[in-house]
C-alpha positions in Angstrom: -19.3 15.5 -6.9 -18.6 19.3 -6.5 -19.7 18.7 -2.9 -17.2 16.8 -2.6 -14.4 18.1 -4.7 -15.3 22.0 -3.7 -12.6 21.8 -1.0 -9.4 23.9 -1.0 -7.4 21.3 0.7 -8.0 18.6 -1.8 -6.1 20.2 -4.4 -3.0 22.1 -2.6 -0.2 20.6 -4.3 -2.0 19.8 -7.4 -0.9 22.0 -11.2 -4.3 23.5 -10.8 -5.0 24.6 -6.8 -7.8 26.7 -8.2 -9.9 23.7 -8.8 -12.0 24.1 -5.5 -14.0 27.2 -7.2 -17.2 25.9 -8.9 -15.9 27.1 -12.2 -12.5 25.5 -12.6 -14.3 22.5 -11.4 -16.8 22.3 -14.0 -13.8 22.1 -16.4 -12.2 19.1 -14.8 -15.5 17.6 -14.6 -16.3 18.2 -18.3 -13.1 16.4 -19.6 -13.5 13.9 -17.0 -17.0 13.0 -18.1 -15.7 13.2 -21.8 -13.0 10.9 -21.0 -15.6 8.1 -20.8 -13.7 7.1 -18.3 -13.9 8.2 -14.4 -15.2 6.9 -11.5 -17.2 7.9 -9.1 -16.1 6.5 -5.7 -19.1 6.2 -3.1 -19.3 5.2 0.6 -20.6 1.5 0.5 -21.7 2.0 4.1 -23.8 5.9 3.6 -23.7 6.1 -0.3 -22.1 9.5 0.2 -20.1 10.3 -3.2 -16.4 10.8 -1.8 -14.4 11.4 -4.4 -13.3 10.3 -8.1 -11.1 8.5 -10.4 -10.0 7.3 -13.8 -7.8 5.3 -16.3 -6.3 7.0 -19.2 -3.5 6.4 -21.5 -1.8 10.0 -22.4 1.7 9.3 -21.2 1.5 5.7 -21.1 3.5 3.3 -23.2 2.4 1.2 -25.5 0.4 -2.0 -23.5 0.1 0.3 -20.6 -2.3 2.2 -18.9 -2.4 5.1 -16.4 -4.7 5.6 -13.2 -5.2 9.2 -11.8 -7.3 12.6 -11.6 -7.6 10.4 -8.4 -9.1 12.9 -5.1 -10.7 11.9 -2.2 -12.6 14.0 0.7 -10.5 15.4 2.9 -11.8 13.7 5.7 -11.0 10.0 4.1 -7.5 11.2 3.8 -4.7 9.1 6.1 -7.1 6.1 6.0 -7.6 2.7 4.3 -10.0 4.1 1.3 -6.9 5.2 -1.4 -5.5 1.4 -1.2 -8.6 -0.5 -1.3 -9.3 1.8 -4.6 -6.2 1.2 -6.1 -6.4 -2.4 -5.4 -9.5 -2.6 -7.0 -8.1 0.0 -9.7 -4.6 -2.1 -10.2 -6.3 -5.9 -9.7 -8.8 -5.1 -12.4 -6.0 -3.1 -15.2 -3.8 -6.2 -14.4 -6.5 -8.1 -16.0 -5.4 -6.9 -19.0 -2.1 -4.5 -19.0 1.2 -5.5 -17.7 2.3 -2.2 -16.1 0.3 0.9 -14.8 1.6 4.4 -14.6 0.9 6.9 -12.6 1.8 11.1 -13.2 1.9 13.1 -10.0 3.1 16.7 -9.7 6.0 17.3 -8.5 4.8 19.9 -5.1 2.0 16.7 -4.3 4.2 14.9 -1.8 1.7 13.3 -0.1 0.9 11.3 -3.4 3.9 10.4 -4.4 4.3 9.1 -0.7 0.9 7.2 -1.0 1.8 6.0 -4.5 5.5 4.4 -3.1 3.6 2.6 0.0 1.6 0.6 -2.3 4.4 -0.8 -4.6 5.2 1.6 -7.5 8.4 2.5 -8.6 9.7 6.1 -9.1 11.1 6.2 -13.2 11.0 9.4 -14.7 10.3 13.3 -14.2 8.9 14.4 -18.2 6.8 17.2 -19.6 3.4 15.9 -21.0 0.0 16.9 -21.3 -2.1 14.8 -20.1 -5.8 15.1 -21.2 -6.6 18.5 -23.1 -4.1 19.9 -20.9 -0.8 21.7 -21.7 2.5 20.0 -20.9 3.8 20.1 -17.8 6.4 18.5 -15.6 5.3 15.2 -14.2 7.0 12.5 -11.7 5.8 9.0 -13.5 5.3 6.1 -11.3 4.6 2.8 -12.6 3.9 -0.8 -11.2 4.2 -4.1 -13.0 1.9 -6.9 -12.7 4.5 -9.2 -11.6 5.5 -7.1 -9.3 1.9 -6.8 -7.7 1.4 -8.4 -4.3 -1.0 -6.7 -2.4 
């Protein structure tokens, strides 16, 4: 995954740039595998790992949940891989949830761009901290089921 994920431009934008270097990546990775949570997201056609993914519910309300720590290779970026994943992602929460939130920082435009294309509504900028991490400003995003068509 750190083959992956070891890429400067992945993170530009994100609270923690410096998470390219082996050793701030082996932090994220840590929580993420504590979170019992993430996703792995792997090429169906070469099997090559190309990114990752999770639900969570820090900042969620009540009957919600959250999808994020979302990154992809740089070279799957501008294509159809982030919606078919959050497809999947929402299609499968909906099961069960009746709204999913998303948190995006603030300087990750292209995110909050991606996030907008696919349905979700902007609601709120709040400081949280979201998963052993210290509070920090946030835009929240959310989508309802019944307001799911794709």
């Amino acid at each position: 995954l750190f083959l992956c994920g070891g890429d400067k431009n992945i993170w530009a934008g994100h609270p923690n740039p410096d998470r390219y270097k082996e050793e701030q990546f082996k932090i994220w990775f840590s929580v993420a595998i504590n979170s019992e949570s993430a996703l792995t997201i792997i090429d169906k056609n070469n099997h090559e790992i190309i990114g990752s993914t999770r639900f969570y519910f820090e900042g969620s309300p009540k009957n919600a949940i959250s999808i994020g720590y979302t990154f992809l290779a740089y070279k799957c970026w501008g294509g159809a891989i982030n919606l078919e994943l959050k497809k999947i992602m929402l299609d499968y929460a909906f099961k069960t949830f009746p709204s999913v939130w998303f948190h995006i920082s603030p300087a990750n435009i292209r995110s909050q761009k991606a996030i907008l294309k696919i349905g979700a509504q902007f609601i709120k900028n709040d400081n949280v901290a979201l998963t052993a991490g210290k509070p920090i400003l946030w835009k929240f995003y959310k989508i309802d089921r019944d307001d799911w068509i794709i």
